[in-house]
PASE-451289 format. One record per residue (C-alpha): residue number from 1; residue in one letter; x, y, z. Coordinates in steps of 0.02 Angstrom, whole numbers, plus 50000, padded with zeros to 5 digits. Layout:
N
nr; rest; u; v; w
NUM; A; X; Y; Z $
...
//
This chain:
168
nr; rest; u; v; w
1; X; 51451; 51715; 52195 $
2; X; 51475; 51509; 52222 $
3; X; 51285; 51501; 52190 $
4; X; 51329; 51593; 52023 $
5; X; 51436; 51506; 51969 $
6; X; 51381; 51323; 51998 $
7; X; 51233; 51397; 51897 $
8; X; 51328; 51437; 51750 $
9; X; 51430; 51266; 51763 $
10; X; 51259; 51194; 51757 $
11; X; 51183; 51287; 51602 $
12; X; 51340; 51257; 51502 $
13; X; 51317; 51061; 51564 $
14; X; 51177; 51057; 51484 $
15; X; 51213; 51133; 51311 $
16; X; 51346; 51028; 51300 $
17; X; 51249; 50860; 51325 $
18; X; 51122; 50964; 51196 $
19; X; 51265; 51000; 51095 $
20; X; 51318; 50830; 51087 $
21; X; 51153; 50753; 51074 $
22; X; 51131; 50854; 50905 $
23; X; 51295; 50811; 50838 $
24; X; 51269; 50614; 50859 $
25; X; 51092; 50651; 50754 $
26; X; 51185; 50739; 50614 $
27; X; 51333; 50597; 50599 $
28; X; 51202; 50474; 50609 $
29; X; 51063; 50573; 50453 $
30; X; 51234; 50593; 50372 $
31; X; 51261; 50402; 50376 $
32; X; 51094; 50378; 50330 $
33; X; 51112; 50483; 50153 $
34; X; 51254; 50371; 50115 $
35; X; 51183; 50192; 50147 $
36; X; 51122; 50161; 49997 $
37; X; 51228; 50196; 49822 $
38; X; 51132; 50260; 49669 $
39; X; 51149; 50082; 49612 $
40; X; 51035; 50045; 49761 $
41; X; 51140; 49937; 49859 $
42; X; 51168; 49953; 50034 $
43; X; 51357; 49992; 50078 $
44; X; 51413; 49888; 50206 $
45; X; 51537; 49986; 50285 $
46; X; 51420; 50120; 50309 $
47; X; 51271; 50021; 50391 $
48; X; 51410; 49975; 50513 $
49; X; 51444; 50150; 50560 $
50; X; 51260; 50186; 50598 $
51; X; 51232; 50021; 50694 $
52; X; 51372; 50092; 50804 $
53; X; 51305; 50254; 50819 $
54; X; 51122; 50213; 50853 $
55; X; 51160; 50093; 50961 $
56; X; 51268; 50233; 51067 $
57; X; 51133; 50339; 51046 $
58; X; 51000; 50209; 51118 $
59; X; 51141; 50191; 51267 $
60; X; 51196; 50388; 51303 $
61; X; 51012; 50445; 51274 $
62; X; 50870; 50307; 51335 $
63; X; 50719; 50405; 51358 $
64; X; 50755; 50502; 51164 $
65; X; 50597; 50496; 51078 $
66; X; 50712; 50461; 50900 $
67; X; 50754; 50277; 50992 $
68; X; 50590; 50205; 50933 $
69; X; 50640; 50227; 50756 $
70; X; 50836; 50172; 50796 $
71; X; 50786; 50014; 50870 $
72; X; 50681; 49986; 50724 $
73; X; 50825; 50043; 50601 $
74; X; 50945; 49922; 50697 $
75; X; 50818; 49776; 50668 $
76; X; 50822; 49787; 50506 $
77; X; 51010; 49811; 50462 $
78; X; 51058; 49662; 50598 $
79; X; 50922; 49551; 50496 $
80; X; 50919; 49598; 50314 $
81; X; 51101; 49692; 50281 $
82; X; 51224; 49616; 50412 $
83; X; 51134; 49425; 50405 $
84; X; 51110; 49427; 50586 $
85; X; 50922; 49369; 50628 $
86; X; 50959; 49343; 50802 $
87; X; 51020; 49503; 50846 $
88; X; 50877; 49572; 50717 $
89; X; 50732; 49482; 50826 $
90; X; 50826; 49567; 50975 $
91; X; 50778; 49735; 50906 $
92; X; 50614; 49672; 50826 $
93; X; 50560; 49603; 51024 $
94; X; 50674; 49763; 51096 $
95; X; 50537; 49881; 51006 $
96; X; 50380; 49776; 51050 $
97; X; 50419; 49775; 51230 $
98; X; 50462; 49961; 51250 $
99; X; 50341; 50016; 51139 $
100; X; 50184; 49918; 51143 $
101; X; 50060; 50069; 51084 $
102; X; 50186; 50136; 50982 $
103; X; 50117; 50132; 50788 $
104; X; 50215; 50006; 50740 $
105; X; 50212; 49897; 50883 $
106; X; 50109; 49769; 50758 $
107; X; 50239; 49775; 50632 $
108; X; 50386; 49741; 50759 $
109; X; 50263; 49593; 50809 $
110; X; 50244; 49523; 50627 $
111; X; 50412; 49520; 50596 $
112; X; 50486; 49431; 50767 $
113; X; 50393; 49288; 50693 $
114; X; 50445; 49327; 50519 $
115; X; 50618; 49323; 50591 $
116; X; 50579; 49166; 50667 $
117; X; 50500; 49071; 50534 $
118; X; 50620; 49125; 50388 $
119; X; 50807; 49151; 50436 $
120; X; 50793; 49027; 50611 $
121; X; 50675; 48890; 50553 $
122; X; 50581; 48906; 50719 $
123; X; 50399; 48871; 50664 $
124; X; 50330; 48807; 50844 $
125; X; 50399; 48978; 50895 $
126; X; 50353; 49094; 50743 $
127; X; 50166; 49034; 50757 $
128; X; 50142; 49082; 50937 $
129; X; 50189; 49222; 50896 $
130; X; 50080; 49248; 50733 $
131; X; 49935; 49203; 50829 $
132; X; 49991; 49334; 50949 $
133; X; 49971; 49437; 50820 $
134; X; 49807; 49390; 50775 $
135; X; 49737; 49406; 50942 $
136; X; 49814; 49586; 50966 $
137; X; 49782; 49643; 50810 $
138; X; 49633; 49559; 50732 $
139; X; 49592; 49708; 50604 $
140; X; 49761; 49764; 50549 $
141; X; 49811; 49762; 50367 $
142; X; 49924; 49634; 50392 $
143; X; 49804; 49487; 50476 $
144; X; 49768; 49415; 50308 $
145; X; 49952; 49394; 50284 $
146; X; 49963; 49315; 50448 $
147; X; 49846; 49202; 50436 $
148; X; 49911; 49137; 50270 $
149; X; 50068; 49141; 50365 $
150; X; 50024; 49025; 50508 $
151; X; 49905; 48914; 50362 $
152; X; 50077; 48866; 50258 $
153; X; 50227; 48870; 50405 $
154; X; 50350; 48766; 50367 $
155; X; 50307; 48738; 50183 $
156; X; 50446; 48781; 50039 $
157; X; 50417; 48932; 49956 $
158; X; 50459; 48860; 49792 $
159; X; 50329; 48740; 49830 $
160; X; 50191; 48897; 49857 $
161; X; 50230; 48949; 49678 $
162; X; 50193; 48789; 49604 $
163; X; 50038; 48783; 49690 $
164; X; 49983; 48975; 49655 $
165; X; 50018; 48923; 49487 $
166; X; 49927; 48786; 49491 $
167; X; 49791; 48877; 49545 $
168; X; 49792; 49023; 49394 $
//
């Protein structure tokens, strides 16, 4: 009878971490529905809820296969929503490092040195890390864009109008 019932205690144990589990993915695909306003603009508040609840999720459930995607997520918001690039090349290098075969392991890579060259200034830094990127990923759709990358680092953008302009 003891047997039996640690058994039960156990199965209900583990529907309720299932249970819970599945309720953190619904608030959070909630959240998601309401980031951005039919205006398109990202509500603020909101991204802050989801931050909070991926990164719980990333905490409470570390092997989750949906963590790829949340550390990804939380890159983004911490670098292009919140104006946090630091905490957004966190994720960006969070993602490479876990997930080095993952699909998108070359984007995470292009933009830790996106990161680096456009919201930190850190050019030295960016283009090791471009040429990285070029070494690991010689073929990818985004080399070309790399290379042009690491050609004009630390030149003005307004300055690469005028001379694309210059140039049609």
């Amino acid at each position: 009878m003891k047997n039996f019932l640690i058994y039960i205690f156990i199965i209900l144990l583990f529907f309720s971490c299932q249970n819970d589990r599945q309720k953190s993915i619904q608030k959070i695909n909630l959240l998601q529905k309401k980031l951005v306003d039919n205006n398109l603009k990202t509500n603020k508040d909101v991204a802050k809820k989801i931050s909070f609840e991926m990164e719980n999720y990333i905490l409470n459930y570390k092997d989750d296969s949906l963590n790829a995607n949340y550390i990804l997520f939380l890159a983004d918001l911490n670098t292009n929503v919140f104006n946090l690039p630091i905490k957004g090349f966190y994720y960006y290098e969070k993602f490479f490092n876990e997930y080095p075969f993952h699909k998108k392991a070359p984007l995470s890579l292009f933009y830790q040195a996106y990161v680096l060259e456009n919201f930190l200034k850190k050019n030295n830094e960016s283009k090791l890390l471009y040429e990285k990127f070029l070494v690991l990923y010689p073929d990818h759709e985004l080399a070309n864009t790399v290379s042009f990358s690491i050609k004009n680092l630390g030149i003005p953008l307004e300055d690469l109008v005028k001379e694309f302009e210059n140039i049609n």
